[in-house]
C-alpha positions in Angstrom: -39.1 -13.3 19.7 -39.7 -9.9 18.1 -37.9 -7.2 19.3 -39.0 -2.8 19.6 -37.7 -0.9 16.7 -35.6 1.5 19.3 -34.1 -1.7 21.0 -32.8 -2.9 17.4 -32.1 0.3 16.4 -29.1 0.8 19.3 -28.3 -2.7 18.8 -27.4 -1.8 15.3 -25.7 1.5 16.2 -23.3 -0.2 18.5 -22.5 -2.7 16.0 -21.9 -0.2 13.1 -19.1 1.8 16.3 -17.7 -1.5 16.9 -16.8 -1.8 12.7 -13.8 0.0 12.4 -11.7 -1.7 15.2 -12.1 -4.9 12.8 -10.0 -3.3 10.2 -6.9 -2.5 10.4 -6.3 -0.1 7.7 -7.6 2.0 4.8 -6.1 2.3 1.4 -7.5 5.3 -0.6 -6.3 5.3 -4.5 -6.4 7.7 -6.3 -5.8 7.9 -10.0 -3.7 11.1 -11.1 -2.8 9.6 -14.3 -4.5 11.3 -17.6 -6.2 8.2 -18.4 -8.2 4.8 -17.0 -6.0 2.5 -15.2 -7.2 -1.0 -13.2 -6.0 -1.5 -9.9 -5.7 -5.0 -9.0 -5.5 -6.5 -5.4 -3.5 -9.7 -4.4 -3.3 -11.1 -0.7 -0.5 -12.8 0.7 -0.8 -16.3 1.0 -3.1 -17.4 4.4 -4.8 -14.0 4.6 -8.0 -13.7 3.0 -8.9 -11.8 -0.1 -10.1 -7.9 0.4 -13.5 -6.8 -0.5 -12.6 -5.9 -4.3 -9.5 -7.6 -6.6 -9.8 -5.3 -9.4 -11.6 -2.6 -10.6 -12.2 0.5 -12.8 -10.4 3.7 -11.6 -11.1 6.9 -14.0 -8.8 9.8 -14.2 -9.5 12.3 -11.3 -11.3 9.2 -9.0 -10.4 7.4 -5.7 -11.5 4.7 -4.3 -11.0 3.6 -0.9 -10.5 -0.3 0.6 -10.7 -1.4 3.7 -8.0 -4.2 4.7 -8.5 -6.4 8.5 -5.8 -6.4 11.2 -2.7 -8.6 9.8 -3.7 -8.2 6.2 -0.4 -8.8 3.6 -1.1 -8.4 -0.2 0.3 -6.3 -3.1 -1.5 -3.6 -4.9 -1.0 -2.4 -8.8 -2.3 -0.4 -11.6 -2.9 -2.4 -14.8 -3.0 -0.2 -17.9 -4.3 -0.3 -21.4 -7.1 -2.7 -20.8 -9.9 -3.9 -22.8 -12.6 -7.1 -23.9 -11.6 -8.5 -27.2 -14.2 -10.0 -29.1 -15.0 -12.5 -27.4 -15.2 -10.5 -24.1 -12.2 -11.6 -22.5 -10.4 -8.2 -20.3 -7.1 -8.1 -20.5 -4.4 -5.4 -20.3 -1.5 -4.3 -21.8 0.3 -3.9 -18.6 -0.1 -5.5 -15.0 -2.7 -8.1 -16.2 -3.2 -10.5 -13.8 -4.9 -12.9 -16.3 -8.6 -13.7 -14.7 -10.3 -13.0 -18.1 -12.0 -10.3 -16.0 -11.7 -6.9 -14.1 -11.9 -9.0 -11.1 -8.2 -10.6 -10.7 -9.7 -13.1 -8.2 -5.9 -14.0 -6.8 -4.6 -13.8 -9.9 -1.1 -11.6 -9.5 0.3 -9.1 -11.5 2.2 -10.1 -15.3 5.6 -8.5 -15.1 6.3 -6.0 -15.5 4.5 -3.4 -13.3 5.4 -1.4 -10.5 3.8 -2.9 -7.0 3.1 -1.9 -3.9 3.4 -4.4 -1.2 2.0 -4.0 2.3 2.2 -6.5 5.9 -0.3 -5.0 8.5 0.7 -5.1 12.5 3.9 -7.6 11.6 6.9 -7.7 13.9 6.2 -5.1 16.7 2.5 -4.1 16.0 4.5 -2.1 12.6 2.9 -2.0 9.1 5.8 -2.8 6.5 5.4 -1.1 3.2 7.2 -0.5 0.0 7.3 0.4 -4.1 8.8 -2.3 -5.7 10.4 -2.1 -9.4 11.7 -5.5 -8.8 9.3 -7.1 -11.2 9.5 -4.0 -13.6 7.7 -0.6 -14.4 4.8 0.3 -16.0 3.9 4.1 -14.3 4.8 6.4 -11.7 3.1 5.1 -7.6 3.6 6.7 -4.6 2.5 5.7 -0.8 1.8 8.2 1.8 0.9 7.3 5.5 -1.8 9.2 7.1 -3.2 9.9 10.3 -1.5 8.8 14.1 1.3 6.5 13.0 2.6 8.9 10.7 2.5 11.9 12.8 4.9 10.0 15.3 8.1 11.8 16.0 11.1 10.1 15.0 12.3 7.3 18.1 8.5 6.8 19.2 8.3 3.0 17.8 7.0 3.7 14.1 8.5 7.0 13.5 11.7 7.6 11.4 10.6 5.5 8.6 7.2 6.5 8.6 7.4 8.7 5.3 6.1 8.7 1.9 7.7 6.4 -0.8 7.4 5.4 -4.2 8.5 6.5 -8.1 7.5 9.7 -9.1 8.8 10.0 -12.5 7.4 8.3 -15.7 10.6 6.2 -16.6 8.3 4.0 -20.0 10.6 6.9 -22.4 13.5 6.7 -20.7 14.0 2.7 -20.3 16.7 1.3 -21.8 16.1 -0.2 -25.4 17.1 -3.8 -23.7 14.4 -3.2 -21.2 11.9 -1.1 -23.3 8.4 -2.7 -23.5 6.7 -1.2 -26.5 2.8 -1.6 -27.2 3.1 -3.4 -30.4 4.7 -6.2 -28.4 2.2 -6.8 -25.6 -0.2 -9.1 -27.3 -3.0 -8.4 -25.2 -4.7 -6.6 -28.2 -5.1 -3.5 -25.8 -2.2 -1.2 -27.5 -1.4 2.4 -27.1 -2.2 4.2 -30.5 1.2 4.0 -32.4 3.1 1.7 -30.7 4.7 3.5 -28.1 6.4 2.8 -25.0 4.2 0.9 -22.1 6.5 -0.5 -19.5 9.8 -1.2 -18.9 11.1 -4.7 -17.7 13.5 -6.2 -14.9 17.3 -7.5 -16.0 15.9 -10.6 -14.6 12.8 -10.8 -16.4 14.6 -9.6 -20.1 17.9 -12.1 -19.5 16.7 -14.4 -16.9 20.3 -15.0 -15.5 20.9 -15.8 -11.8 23.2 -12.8 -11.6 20.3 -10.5 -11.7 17.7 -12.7 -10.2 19.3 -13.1 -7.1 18.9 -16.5 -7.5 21.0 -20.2 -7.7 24.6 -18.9 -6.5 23.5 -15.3 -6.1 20.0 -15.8 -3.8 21.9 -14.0 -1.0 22.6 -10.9 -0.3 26.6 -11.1 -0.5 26.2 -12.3 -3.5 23.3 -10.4 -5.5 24.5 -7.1 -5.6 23.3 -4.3 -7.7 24.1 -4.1 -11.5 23.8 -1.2 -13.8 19.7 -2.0 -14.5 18.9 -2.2 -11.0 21.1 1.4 -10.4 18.9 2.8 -13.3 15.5 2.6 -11.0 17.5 3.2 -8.4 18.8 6.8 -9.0 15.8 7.7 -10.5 13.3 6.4 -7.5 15.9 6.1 -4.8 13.0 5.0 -1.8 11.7 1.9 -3.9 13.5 -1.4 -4.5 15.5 -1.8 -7.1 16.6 -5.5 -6.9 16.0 -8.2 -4.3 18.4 -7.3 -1.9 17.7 -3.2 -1.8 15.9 -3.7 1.8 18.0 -0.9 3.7 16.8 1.7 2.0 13.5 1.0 0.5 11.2 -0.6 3.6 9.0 1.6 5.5 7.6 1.2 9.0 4.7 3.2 10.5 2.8 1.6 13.8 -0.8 -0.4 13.1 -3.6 1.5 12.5 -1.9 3.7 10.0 -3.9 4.2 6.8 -2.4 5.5 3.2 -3.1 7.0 0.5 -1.9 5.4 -3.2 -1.3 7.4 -6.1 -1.0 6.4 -9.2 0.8 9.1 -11.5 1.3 11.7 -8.8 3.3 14.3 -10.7 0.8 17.1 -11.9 3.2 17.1 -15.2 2.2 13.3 -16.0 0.6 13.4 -19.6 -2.3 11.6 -21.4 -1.8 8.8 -23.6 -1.7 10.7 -27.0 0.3 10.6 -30.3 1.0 6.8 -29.3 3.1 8.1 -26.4 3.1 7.3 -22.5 3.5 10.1 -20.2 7.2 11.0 -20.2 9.6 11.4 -17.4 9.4 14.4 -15.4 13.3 15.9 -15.6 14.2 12.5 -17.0 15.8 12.2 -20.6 14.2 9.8 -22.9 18.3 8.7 -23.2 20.4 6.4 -21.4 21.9 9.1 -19.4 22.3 10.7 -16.4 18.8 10.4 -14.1 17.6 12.6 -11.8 17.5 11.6 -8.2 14.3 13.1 -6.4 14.8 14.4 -2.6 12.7 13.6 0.4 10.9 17.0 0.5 10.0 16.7 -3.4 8.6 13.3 -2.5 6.3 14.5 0.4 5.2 17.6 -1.4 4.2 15.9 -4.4 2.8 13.0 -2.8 0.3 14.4 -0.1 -1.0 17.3 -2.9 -1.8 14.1 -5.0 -3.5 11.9 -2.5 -5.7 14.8 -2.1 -6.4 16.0 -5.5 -9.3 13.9 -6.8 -13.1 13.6 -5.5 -13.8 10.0 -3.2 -15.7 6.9 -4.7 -16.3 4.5 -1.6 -16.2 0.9 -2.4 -19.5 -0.4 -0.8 -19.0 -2.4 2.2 -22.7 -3.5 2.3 -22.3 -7.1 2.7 -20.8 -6.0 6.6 -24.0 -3.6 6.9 -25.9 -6.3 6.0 -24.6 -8.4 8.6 -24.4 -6.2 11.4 -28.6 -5.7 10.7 -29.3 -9.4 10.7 -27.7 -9.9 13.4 -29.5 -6.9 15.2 -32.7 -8.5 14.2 -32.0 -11.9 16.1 
């Protein structure tokens, strides 16, 4: 039964206003860092992969990606990536091992710095954090926006509704036990003159229970932090540190928050050059002392970042699409 273009037309409208209730957040990246980095996209078991897994983000560009109501998953940057002759992509940091920019529910090769998200869990509240459990490889921070983060404090999402993350480049300043150095990766996708590129877990460079958290120590009375865990710790005191490192490093806002992710958002955060990552901003490429970042730094640097770069929208045309065939019928 054919239909007048003006009645189709409104059908189509209404279905385009009725789009965004389906979601449940937005995540806009945005790449500060002075070179190309990957993100890839993992969903938690049960919840259904987002639009994209992976993709190409150039220095200066955001992307935004739409996630539905209840969505859990884990974001990342990989770094250092490239096809070796016989076209395979992999990177030198954060590959998730699909053979292609797509990770298509691959997860992320410690280690790498993560950002994990649940959507309207327990009490309609997204839970978010930056995790250095599984390692480092660069500098990530999460700031809410819109209603949920504007809440006061005591109004259900509100005094840990705040910006979190690592905001200093920690690759020169890893201890040597920990060090990840380009020559090492294997991935054929090195930094010019083998120099620093991530910068692992105790767990993942000894593998002992003690700073696992696992076998005798896979509770929290008995994991407790050791002197690698305290070294993410002072310098990124919001993001976890071990397994345990809950208290202070998971962030509520209500549902229907969206965020903005930023990879290397400090300005000072330097291009890959001379076979060097970016260095730590106000952190010694020693074993010493770290610096501990306040919560005002942390805002400030955070919301100047997410806005920094120009937009690229990942298409959503396959829900257009939709929406007009089903206008037609």
């Amino acid at each position: 039964m054919s239909q007048c273009p003006t009645h189709v037309a409104l059908r189509l409208l209404a279905l385009l206003f009725l789009l965004p209730a389906a979601w449940s957040a937005t995540f806009t990246m945005t790449n500060n860092c002075g070179y190309t980095v990957w993100p890839g996209l993992l969903s938690g078991a049960g919840t259904a992969p987002l639009s994209t897994t992976g993709f190409a983000l150039a220095h200066g560009a955001s992307a935004t990606v739409d996630a539905p109501a209840s969505w859990s998953g884990r974001m990342w940057a990989r770094t250092l990536c490239a096809e070796d002759a016989t076209g395979k992509f992999t990177c030198a940091t954060g590959d998730c091992g699909s053979g292609g920019i797509q990770c298509n529910g691959g997860g992320a090769a410690p280690p790498a710095t993560l950002v994990e998200f649940t959507l309207d869990g327990s009490g309609g509240m997204d839970f978010f954090d930056v995790s250095l459990v599984d390692g480092y490889n660069l500098p990530m921070i999460i700031v809410p926006q819109g209603g949920g983060a504007a809440a006061p404090a005591g109004s259900g999402g509100g005094g840990k509704c705040m910006a979190t993350g690592c905001l200093v480049d920690l690759n020169g300043a890893c201890p040597a036990d920990l060090r990840v150095m380009a020559a090492s990766t294997g991935t054929g996708a090195a930094a010019p003159g083998g120099g620093p590129v991530a910068c692992r877990s105790a767990c993942e460079a000894f593998g002992s229970p003690q700073y696992c958290c696992s076998g005798a120590y896979g509770n929290p009375n008995t994991c407790r932090p050791s002197t690698y865990s305290q070294f993410f710790k002072n310098a990124c005191p919001r993001a976890y540190s071990y397994a345990y490192d809950d208290s202070t490093s998971t962030f509520t806002c209500t549902a229907g928050t969206n965020y903005a992710i930023t990879f290397c958002p400090s300005t000072t955060s330097g291009k890959y050059s001379g076979g060097e990552n970016p260095q730590a901003a106000g952190v010694p490429s020693t074993n010493d002392t770290m610096v501990v970042l306040g919560a005002e730094q942390l805002s400030t640097s955070s919301s100047a970042a997410a806005h920094a770069a120009p937009q690229l929208t990942l298409p959503l045309l396959p829900l257009l699409v939709a929406a007009l065939v089903a206008a037609m019928i």
